[in-house]
C-alpha positions in Angstrom: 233.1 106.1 35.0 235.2 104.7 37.5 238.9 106.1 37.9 241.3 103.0 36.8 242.7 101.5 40.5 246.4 101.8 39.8 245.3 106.1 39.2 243.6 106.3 42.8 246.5 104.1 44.8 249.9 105.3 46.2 252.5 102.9 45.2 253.2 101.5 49.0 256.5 100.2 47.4 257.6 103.9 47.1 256.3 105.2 49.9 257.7 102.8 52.0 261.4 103.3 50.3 261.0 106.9 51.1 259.2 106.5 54.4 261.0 103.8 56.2 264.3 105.6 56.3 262.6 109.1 57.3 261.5 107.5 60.1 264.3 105.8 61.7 266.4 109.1 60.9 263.9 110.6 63.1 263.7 107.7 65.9 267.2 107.7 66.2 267.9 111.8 66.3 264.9 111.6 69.5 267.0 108.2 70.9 269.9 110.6 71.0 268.7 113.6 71.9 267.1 111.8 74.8 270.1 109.8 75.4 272.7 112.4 75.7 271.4 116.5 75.3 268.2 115.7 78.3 268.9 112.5 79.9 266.2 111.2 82.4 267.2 112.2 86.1 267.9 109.5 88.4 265.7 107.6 90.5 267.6 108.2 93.4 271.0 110.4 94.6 273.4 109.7 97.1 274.4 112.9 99.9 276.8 112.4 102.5 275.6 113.8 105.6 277.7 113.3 109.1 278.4 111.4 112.7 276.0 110.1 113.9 273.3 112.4 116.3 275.1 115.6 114.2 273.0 118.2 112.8 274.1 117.1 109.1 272.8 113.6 109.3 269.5 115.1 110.9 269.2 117.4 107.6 270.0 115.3 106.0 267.1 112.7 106.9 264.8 116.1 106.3 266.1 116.3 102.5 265.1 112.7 102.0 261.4 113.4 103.3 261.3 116.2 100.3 263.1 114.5 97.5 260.3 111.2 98.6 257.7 113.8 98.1 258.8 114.1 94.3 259.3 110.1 93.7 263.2 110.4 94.2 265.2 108.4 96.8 267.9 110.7 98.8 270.4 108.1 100.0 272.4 109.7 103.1 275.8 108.5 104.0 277.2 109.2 107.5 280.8 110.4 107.4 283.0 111.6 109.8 282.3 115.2 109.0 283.0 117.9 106.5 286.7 116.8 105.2 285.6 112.9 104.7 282.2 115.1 102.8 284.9 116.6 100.3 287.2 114.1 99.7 284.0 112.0 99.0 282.7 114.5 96.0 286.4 114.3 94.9 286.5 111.0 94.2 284.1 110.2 91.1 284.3 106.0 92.4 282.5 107.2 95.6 279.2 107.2 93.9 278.5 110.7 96.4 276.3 113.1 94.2 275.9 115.9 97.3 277.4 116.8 100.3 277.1 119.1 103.3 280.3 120.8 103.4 281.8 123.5 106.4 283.1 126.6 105.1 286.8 127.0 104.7 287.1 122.7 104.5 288.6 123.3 101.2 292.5 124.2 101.3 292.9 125.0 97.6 290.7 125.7 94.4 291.5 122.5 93.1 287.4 121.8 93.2 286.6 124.4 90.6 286.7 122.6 88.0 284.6 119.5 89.3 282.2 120.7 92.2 279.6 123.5 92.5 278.0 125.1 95.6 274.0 125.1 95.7 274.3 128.2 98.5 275.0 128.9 102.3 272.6 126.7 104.6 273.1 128.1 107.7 275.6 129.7 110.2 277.5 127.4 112.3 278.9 129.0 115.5 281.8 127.2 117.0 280.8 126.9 120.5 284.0 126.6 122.8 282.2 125.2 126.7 284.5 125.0 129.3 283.9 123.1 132.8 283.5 126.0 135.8 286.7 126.6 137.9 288.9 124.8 135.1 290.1 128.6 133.6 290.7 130.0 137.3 294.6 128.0 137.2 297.6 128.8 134.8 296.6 132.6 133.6 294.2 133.3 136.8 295.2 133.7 140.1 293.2 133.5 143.0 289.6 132.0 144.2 286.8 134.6 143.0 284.9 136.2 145.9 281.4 134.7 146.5 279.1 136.3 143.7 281.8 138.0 141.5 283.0 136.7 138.3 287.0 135.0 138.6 288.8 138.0 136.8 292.5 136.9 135.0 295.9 138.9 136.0 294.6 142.2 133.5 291.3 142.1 135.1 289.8 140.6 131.9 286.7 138.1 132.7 287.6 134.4 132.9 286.5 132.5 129.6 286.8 135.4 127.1 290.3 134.5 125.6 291.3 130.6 124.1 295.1 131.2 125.0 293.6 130.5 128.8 293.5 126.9 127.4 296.7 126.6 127.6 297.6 123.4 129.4 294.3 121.7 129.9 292.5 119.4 128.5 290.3 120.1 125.3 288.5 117.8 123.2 288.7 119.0 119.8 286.1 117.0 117.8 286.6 113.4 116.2 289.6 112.5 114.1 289.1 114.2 110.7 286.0 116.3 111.5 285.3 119.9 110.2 285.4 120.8 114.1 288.5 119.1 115.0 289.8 120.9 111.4 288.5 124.8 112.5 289.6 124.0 116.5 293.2 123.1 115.2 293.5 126.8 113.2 292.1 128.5 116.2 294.2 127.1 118.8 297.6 127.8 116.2 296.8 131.3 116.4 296.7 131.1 120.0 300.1 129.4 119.9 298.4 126.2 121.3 299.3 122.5 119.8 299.6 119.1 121.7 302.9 120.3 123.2 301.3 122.6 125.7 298.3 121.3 125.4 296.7 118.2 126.0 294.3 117.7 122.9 291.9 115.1 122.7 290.0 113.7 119.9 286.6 113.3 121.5 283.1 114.3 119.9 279.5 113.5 120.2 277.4 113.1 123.4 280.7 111.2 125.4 281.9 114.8 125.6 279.4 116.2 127.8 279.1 113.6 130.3 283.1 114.1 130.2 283.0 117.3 130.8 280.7 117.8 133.6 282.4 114.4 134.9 285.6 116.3 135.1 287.7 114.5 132.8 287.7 117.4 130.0 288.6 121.1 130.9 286.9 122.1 127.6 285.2 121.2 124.2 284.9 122.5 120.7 281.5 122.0 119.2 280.7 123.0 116.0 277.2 123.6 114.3 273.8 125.3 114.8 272.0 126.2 118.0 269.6 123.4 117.5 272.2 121.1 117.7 271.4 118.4 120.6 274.9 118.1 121.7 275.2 122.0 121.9 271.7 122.3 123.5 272.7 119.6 126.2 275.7 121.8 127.3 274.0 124.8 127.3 271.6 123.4 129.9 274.3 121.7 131.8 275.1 122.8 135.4 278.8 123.6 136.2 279.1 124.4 132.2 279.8 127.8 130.6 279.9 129.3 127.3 283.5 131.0 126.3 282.7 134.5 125.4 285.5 135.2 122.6 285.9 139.1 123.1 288.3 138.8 120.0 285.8 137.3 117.8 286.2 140.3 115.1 290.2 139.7 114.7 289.6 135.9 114.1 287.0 137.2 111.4 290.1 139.4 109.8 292.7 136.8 109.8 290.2 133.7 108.5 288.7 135.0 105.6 285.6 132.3 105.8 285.0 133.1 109.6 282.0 135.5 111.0 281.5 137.6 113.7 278.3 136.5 115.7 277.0 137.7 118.7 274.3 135.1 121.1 272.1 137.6 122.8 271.5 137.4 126.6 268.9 135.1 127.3 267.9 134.0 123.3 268.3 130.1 124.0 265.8 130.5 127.1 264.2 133.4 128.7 263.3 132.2 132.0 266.7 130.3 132.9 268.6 133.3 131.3 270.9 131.3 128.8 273.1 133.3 127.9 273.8 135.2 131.3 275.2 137.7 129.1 275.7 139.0 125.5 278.1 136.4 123.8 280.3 136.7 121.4 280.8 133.7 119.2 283.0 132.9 115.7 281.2 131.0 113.4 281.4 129.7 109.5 278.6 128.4 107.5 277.3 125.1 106.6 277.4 124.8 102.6 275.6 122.2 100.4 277.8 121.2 97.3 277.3 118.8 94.6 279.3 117.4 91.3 279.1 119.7 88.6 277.9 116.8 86.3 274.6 115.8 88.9 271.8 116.2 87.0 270.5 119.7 86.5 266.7 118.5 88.0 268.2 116.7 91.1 270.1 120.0 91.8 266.1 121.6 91.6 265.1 119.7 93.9 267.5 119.8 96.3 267.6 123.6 96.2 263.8 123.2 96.9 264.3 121.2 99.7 267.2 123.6 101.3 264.6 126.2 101.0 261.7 124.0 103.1 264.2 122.9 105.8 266.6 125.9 106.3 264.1 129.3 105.7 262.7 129.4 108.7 263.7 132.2 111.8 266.6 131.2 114.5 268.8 132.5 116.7 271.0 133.8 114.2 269.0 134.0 111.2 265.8 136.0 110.1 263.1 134.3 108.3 264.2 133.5 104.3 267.8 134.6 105.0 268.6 131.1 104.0 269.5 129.3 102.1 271.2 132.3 100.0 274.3 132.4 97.2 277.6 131.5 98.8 279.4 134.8 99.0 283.1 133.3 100.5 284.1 132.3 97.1 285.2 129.2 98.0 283.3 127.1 95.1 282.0 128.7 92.3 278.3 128.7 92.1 276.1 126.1 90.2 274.3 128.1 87.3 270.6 126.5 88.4 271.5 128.2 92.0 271.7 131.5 90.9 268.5 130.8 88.5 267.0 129.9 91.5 267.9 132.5 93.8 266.9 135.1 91.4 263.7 133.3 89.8 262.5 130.6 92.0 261.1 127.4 91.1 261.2 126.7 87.4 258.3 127.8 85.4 257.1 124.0 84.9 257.7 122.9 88.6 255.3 126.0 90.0 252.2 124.4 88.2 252.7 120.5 87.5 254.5 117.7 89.5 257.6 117.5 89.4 257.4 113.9 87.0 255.6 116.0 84.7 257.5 119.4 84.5 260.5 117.0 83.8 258.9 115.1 81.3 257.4 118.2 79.0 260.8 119.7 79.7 263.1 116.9 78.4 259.9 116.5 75.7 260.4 120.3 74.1 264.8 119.6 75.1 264.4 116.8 72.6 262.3 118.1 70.1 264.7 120.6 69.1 266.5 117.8 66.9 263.9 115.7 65.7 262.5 118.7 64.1 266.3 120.0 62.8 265.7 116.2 61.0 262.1 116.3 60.0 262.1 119.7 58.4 264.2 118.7 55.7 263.1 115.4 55.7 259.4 116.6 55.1 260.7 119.2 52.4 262.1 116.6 50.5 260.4 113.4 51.2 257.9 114.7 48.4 260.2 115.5 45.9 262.1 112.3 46.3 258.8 110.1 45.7 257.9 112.0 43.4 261.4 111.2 41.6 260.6 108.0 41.9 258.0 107.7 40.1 258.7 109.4 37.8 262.4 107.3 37.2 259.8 104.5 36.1 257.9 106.5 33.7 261.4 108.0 31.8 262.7 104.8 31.9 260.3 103.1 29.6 260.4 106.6 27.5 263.8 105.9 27.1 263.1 102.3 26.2 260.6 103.4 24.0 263.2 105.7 22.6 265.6 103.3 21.6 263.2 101.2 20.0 262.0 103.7 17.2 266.2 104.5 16.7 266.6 100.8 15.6 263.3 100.8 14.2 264.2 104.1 11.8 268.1 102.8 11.7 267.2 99.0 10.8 263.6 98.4 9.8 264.8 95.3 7.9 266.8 93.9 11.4 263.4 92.2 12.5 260.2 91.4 11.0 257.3 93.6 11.8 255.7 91.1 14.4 258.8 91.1 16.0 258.8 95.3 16.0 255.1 94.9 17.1 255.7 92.5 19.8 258.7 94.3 21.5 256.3 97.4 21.4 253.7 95.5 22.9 256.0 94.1 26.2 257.0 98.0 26.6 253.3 99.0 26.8 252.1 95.6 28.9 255.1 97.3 31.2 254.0 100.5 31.1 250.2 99.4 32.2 250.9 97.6 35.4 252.8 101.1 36.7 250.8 101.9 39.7 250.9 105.8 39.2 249.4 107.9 41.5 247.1 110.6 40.1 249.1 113.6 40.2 251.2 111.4 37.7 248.8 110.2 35.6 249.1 113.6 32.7 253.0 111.7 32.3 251.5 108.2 31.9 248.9 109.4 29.6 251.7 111.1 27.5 253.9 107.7 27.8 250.9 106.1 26.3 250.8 108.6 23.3 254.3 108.1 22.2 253.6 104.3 22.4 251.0 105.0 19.8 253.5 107.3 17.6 256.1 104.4 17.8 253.7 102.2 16.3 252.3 104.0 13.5 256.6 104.4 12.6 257.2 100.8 12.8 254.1 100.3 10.4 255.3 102.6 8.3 258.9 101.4 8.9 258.0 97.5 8.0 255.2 98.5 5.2 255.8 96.0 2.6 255.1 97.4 -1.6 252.9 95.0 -4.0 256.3 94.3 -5.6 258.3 92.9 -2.5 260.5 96.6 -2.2 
């Protein structure tokens, strides 16, 4: 016997009234979640680097290599230095996501709120090279004997102190540079400003040729040994390194400041550069970003700290950096200090970095949709079931109503006309498509049907005698 089709079907128009709206509940809890709890990270971010030649924009150009490797473009921008890096991250309309920033550039804690540090990169020595024979004038006396060192009036070693720049002529850096910035506080604590001094805003390669030329007594340079300005004036005849015997008290009175020492001979064995144990002050190069970058460029860009500053130097062991920023200047970004203590993201150690992102964002977002389809799945059943069954009670109650004016007013219509409003009721009743879980209620429905007509029968019997 077959099973009667409306018993076997769903009824589509139910399903689709109770469907249709779980659904775009659903589509638009992921469009959200994706939208605004795991956005997508950019396809490319924007660092400001340097000047031109400078060690920054040469990291900088390293960084790009490793964020290419992950299909994201690192856009540098060349700045004047560290103080043009920071105003940059300050201002939200510059479109600068990440910076490489000198320690002690920022004056105030006004950043907290809006940038983060990513950790120390390296340390940058300031590297004070003054022309031979300029120091002997002023606080030295006298023409040094052949093959002794020029000694000042208390015997102290020529090129040891920065008050003997008093008077010459010293190029601090360019105009609004972290070097011209640090060489400013250093020479105030010598007393030195561009009343006693002549102070020249110079930077870059010019200030070598200068200097052995004979126009500059003395230049500031700041940043690491493998700098190619610092390396060409290391090399250059008739050019010596200050050693700054009072390297520790500049480290006491500059909170951000180090105390380094350049071993004898550690830039090259053979030539003996250094001639001598050299004591140097030095801060450190820091890599910030906006606290609202997104957390995955910050991943990477830890990542590519790690590939391009690890490795061994003059002043560094191997791993040393990049490491948490201990100066306290920024407060550190939270996926630093993951990073530093855990490594690489789970994900990122086993899949590209496309797809660690992707499942990441994926379980991120599923979060809601499920808070949505939980309930939604608990009730979806219950709420077709109602409707189905709404069409069932409403022909019982029509059914209902039809014996209560049969019993009330038999006499009201005739019995054809009982019999015929009966009949539309049923004819209603079996084009219900009623699923088979449902089908006990219909059968029931169908059984009262019966009962109302055996009362109207009853109701509308007519005697032999008219009453």
């Amino acid at each position: 016997m077959r099973m009667p089709e409306k018993l076997k079907l769903l009824s589509w128009r139910d399903v689709i009234f109770v469907v249709l709206p779980s659904l775009l509940l659903a589509l638009a809890a992921f469009w959200v979640a994706a939208k605004f709890i795991k956005p997508a990270p950019p396809g490319s971010v924007v660092i400001s680097t340097g000047s031109e030649g400078g060690a920054y924009q040469r990291f900088g150009a390293l960084y790009a290599d490793e964020l290419a490797k992950n299909g994201v473009r690192l856009i540098a921008q060349p700045s004047k230095g560290s103080p043009e890096n920071l105003q940059r991250l300050r201002d939200p309309g510059s479109g600068v996501d990440a910076a490489f920033i000198q320690g002690g550039t920022a004056l105030s804690k006004a950043d907290e709120e809006t940038l983060v540090s990513l950790g120390e990169l390296y340390n940058e020595p300031m590297w004070i090279f003054y022309r031979q024979g300029a120091l002997k004038d002023g606080l030295h006396q006298g023409k040094p004997e052949s093959g002794k060192q020029n000694k000042s009036l208390d015997g102290s070693q020529v090129g040891t102190r920065l008050v003997e720049l008093k008077g010459k002529r010293v190029a601090i850096g360019e105009a609004g540079s972290g070097t011209q910035r640090l060489a400013m506080e250093l020479l105030a604590a010598n007393g030195l400003n561009a009343k006693n001094t002549k102070l020249v805003e110079a930077g870059g390669f010019d200030v070598a040729a200068r200097l052995a030329a004979g126009d500059l007594d003395a230049v500031f340079v700041v940043g690491p040994t493998q700098s190619a300005l610092v390396w060409m004036l290391l090399y250059t005849p008739g050019v010596h390194l200050m050693n700054i015997k009072q390297a520790e008290a500049y480290t006491r009175r500059f909170a951000y400041l180090k105390h380094l020492v350049l071993p004898r001979g550690a830039i090259d064995l053979v030539q003996d550069i250094p001639p001598r144990d050299t004591h140097l002050v030095a801060t450190t190069a820091m890599l910030l970003a906006r606290e609202v970058t997104h957390p995955a460029v910050l991943w990477l860009l830890l990542q590519a700290a790690s590939r391009v500053h690890a490795e061994p130097g003059v002043f560094q062991k191997a791993g040393e950096f990049p490491r948490q920023a201990s100066n306290g200047e920024f407060p550190i970004a939270p996926e630093a200090v993951r990073y530093y203590t855990n490594g690489k993201p789970f994900l990122q150690r086993y899949l590209p970095f496309w797809a660690a992102i992707l499942i990441d964002r994926l379980l991120v977002m599923l979060v809601p949709v499920l808070a949505v389809l939980y309930p939604l799945f608990r009730f979806a059943p219950s709420l077709y079931g109602w409707r189905i069954r709404s069409r069932i009670y409403r022909r019982y109650g029509e059914l209902k109503f039809l014996e209560s004016e049969v019993e009330a007013a038999p006499q009201r219509y005739t019995r054809d006309e009982w019999l015929k409003k009966l009949d539309d009721i049923e004819a209603d009743v079996s084009h219900i498509r009623t699923p088979l879980a449902f089908a006990d209620m219909l059968y029931t429905l169908r059984q009262h049907a019966r009962l109302a007509r055996e009362t109207i029968l009853k109701q509308t019997q007519v005697t032999p005698y008219g009453f």
